[in-house]
C-alpha positions in Angstrom: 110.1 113.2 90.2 107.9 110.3 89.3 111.9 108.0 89.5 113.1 110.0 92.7 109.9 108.2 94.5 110.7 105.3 92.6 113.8 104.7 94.2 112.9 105.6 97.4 110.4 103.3 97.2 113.2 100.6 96.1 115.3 101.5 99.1 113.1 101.3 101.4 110.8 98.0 100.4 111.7 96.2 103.7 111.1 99.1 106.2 107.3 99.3 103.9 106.9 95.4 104.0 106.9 95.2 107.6 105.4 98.2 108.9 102.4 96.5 106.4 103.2 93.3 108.1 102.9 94.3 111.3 99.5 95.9 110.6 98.6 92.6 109.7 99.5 91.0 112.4 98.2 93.5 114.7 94.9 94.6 113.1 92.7 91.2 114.3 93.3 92.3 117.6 92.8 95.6 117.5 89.4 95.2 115.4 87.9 92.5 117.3 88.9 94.1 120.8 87.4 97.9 119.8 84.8 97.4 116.9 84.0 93.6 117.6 84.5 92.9 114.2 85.1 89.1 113.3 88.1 89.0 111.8 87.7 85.3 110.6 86.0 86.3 107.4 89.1 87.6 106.2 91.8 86.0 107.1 90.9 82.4 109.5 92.9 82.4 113.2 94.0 78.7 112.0 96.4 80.7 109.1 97.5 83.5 111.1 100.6 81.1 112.0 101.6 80.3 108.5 101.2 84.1 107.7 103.5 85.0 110.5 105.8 82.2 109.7 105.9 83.7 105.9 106.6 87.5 106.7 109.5 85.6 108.7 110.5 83.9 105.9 110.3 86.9 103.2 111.7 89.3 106.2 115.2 87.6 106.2 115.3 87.1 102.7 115.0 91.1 102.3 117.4 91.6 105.3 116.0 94.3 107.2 118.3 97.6 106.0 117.8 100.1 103.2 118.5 98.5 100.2 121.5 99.2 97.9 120.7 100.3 94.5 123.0 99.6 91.2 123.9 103.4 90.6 125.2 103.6 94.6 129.1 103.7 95.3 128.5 100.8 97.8 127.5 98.3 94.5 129.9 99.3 92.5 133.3 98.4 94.7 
């Protein structure tokens, strides 16, 4: 069980990076506009850029599409 959800998790680490990524990117806004939080205690608006620029950067090196595992047919041709 405990490798089943192992591998899924494997599989699927892009689609989880950036729907977490896109909280990230999203949840300033959405805290400061409803709950008037100040977001600048956590992360500063001057390094939302090179945050954005980074998920960019680790997004292509993942390419965006379930991932192949060793034990699949596809890795083994």
């Amino acid at each position: 069980m405990l490798k089943s959800a192992w591998n899924t998790v494997r599989r699927w680490r892009t689609w989880i990076f950036n729907a977490l990524a896109s909280i990230l990117l999203v949840l300033p806004e959405i805290l400061s506009a409803f709950a008037g939080y100040d977001w600048s205690g956590v992360l500063p608006p001057g390094w939302m850029p090179y945050v954005t620029i980074a998920i960019i950067v680790v997004n292509l090196w993942m390419r965006p599409r379930p991932a192949v595992l060793p034990t699949d047919d596809e890795a083994k041709r």
